[in-house]
NUDREN-718362 format. One record per residue (C-alpha): residue number from 0; residue in three letters; y, z, x. Coordinates in steps of 0.02 Angstrom, whole numbers, plus 32768, in hexadecimal, padded with zeros to 4 digits. Each point is the difference from the previous one (the first is absolute). Example, Ala and Ser with C-alpha at 12.3 -4.5 7.8 and 13.67 -1.06 7.14 Angstrom:
<rolos>
> pos|code|Y|Z|X
> 0|Ala|7F1F|8186|8267 $
> 1|Ser|80AC|7FDF|8045 $
</rolos>
This chain:
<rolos>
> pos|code|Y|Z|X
> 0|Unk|0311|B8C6|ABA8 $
> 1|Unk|7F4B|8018|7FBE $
> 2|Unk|8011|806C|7F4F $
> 3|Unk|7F5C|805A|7FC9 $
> 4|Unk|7FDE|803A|7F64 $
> 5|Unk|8031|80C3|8040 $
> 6|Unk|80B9|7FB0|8047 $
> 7|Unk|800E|7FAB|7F59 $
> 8|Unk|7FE8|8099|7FA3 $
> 9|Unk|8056|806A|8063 $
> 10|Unk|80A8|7F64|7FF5 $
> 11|Unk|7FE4|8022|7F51 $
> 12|Unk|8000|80BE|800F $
> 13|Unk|80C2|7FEE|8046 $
> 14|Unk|8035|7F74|7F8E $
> 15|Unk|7FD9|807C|7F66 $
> 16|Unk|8056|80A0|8061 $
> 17|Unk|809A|7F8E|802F $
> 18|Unk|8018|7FB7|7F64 $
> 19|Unk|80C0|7FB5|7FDC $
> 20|Unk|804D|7FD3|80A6 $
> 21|Unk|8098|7F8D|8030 $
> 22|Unk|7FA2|7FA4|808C $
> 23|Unk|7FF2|7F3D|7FFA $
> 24|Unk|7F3A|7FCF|8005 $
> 25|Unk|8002|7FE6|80CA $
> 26|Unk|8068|8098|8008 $
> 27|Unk|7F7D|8074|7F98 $
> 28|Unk|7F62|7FA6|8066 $
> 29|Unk|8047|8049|80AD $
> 30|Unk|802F|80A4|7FAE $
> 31|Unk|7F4A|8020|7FAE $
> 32|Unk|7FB5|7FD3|80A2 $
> 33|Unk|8067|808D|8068 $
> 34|Unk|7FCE|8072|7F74 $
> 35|Unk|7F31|7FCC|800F $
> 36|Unk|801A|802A|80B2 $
> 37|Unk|8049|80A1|8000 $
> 38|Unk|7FD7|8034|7F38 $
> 39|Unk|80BE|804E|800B $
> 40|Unk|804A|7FCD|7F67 $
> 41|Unk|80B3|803E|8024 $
> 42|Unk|7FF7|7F51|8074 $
> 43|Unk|803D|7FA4|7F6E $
> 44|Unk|80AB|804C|8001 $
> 45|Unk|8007|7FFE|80B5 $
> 46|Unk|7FE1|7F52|802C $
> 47|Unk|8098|7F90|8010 $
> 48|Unk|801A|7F43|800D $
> 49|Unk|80A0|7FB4|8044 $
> 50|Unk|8030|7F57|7F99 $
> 51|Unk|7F7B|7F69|801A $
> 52|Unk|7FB4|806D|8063 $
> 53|Unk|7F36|7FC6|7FED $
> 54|Unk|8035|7F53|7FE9 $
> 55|Unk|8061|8006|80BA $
> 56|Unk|7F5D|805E|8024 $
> 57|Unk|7F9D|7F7D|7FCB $
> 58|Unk|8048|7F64|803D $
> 59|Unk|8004|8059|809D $
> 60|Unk|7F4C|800B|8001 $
> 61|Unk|7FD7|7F4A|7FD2 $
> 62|Unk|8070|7FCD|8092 $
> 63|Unk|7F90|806F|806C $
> 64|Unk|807D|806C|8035 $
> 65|Unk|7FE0|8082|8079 $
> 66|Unk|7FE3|80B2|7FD0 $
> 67|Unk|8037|807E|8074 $
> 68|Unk|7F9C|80BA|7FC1 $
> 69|Unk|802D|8098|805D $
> 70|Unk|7F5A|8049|8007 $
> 71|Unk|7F4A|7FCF|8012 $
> 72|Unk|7FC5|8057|7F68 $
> 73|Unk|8053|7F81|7F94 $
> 74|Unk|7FE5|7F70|807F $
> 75|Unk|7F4E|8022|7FDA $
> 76|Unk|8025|801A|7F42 $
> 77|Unk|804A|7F48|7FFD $
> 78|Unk|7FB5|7F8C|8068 $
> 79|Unk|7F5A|7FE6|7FAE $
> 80|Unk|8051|7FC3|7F65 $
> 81|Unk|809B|7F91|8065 $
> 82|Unk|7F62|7FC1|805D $
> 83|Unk|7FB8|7FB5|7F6D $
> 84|Unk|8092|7FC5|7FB4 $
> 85|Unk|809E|7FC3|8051 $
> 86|Unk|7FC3|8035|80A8 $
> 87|Unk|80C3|8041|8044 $
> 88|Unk|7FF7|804C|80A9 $
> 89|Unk|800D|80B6|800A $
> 90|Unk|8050|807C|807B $
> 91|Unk|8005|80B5|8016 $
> 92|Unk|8087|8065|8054 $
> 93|Unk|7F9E|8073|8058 $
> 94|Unk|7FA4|7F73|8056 $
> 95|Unk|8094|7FAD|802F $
> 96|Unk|8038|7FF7|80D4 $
> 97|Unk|8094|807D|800C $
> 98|Unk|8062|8062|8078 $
> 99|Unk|7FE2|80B4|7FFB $
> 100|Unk|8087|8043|7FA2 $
> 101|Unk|8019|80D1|7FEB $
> 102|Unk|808F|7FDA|7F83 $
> 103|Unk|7F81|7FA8|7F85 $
> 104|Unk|7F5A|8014|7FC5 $
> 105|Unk|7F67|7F6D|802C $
> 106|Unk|801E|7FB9|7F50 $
> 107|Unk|80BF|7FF8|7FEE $
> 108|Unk|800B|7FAA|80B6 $
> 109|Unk|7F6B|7F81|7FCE $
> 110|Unk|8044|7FCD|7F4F $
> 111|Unk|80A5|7FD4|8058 $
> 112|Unk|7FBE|7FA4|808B $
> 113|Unk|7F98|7FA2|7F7B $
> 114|Unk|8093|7FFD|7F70 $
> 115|Unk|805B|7F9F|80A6 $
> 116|Unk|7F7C|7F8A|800C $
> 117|Unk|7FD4|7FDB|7F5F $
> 118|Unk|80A2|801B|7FA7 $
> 119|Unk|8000|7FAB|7F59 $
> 120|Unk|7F38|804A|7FF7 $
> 121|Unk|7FB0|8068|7F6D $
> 122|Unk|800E|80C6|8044 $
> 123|Unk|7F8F|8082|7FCC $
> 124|Unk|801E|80A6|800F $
> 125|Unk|7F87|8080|7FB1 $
> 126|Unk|8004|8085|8076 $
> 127|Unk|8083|801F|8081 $
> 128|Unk|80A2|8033|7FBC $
> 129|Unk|8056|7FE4|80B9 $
> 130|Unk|7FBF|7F2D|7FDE $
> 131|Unk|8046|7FFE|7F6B $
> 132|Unk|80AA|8048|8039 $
> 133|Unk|8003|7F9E|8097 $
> 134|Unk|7FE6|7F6B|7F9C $
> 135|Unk|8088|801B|7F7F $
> 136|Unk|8084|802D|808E $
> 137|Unk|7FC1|7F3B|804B $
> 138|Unk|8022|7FB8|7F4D $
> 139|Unk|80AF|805A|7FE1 $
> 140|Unk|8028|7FC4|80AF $
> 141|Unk|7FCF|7F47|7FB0 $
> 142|Unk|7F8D|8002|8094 $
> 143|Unk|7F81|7FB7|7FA5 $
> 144|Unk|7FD1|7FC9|7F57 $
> 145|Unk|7F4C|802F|7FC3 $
> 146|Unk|7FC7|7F8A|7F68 $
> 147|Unk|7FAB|80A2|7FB5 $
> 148|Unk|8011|80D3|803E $
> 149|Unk|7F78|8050|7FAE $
> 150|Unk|8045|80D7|8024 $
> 151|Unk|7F82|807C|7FC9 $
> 152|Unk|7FF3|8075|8093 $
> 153|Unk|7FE5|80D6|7FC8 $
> 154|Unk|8079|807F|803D $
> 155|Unk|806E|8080|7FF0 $
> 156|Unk|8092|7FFB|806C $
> 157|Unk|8072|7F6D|7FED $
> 158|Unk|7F75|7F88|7FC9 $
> 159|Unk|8054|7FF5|7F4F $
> 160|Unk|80A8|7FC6|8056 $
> 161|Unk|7FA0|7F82|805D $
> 162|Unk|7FBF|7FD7|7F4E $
> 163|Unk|80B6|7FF9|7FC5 $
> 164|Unk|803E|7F83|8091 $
> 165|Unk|7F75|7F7C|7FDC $
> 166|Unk|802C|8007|7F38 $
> 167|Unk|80B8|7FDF|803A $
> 168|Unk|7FDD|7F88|8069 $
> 169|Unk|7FF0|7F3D|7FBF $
> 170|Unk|7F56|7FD4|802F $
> 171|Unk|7F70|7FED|7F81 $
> 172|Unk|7F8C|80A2|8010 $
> 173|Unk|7F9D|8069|7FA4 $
> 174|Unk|7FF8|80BF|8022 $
> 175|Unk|7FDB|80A2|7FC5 $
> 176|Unk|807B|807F|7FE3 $
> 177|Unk|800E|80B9|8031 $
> 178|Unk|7F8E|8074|8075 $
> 179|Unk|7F5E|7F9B|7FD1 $
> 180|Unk|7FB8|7F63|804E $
> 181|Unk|7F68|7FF2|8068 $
> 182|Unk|7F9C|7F47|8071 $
> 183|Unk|7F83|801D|7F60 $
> 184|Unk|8088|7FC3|7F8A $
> 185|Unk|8048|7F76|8081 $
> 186|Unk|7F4F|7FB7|7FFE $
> 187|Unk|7FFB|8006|7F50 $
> 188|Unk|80AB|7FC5|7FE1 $
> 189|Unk|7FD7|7F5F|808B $
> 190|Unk|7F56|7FCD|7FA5 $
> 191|Unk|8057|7FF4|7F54 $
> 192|Unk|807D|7F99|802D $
> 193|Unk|7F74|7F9C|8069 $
> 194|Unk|7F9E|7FC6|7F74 $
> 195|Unk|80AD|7FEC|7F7B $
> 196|Unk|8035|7F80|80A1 $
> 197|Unk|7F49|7FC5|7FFD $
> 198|Unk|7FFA|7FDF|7F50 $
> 199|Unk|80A9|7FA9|7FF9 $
> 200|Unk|7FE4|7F9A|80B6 $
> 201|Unk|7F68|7FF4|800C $
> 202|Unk|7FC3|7F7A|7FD0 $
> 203|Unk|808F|7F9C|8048 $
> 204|Unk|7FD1|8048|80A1 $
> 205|Unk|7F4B|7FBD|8007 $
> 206|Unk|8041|7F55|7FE5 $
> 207|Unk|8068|800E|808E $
> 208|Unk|7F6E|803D|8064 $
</rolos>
């Protein structure tokens, strides 16, 4: 990402009103970035991250894994950045080729005919809470076996159990806990990790161009 001298000094705004935190460096650089996007402080005790969860994140990314999202908002949000960088293909949900299905909504039925096709992909959910159930029932059935969940979908029925589920389950993720949750902070939570995996792969990456 491009930092101007107003993103610096609003980065430094939230390092000073953060102050002492328990996040490793890579940790605190994804956390400050969801907080930029959505100046909601109370994100920093409601982001989670399951063990080695941005470095399965990022070696996912330097192996140009897919990325499944469940909506366009955050397809848009991401691809200019993947573009320039490691370049990973990218698929929505709600453009996927389904059956019509009453029982589930357009997202849940795409991210599990996608999750099916790409099953050891990166998954995105910042949206749909129905995806991100859907794709937690597929990974407790060992259906599949994402390298990376990222879970940050808004609601307030059930979408904190489907929360719950993914931090049970054993598969590197990052999400954010409780009633809040938005495609804003997916994006932001996506681009971070983006340029930590850039910065770490990078270079290697070019050479192998």
């Amino acid at each position: 990402m491009e930092w101007h001298i107003s993103d610096a000094q609003s980065l430094g705004i939230i390092d000073r009103e953060i102050g002492d935190h328990v996040f490793s460096p890579a940790e605190y650089e994804i956390v400050r970035r969801v907080i930029y996007a959505t100046a909601d402080f109370e994100y920093k005790s409601l982001i989670g991250f399951s063990e080695q969860a941005l470095q399965a994140g990022a070696a996912a990314l330097a192996a140009r894994t897919t990325i499944v999202v469940d909506v366009p908002m955050v397809q848009v949000g991401i691809a200019p950045l993947i573009q320039t960088t490691f370049a990973n293909p990218v698929y929505c949900s709600m453009e996927a080729i389904t059956r019509p299905q009453k029982e589930r909504t357009r997202a849940a039925w795409g991210i599990e005919t996608l999750a099916r096709r790409y099953p050891e992909g990166i998954f995105v959910v910042g949206q749909a809470q129905t995806a991100l159930t859907t794709l937690v029932e597929l990974i407790e059935a060992e259906e599949i076996r994402p390298a990376l969940v990222i879970g940050t979908p808004s609601g307030f029925v059930d979408v904190d159990v489907a929360k719950g589920r993914l931090n049970d389950s054993l598969v590197p993720h990052i999400r954010i806990e409780g009633r809040k949750g938005s495609a804003v902070v997916a994006v932001a939570i996506v681009n971070g990790l983006v340029d930590l995996a850039w910065q770490a792969y990078g270079q290697e990456t070019n050479t192998a161009m």
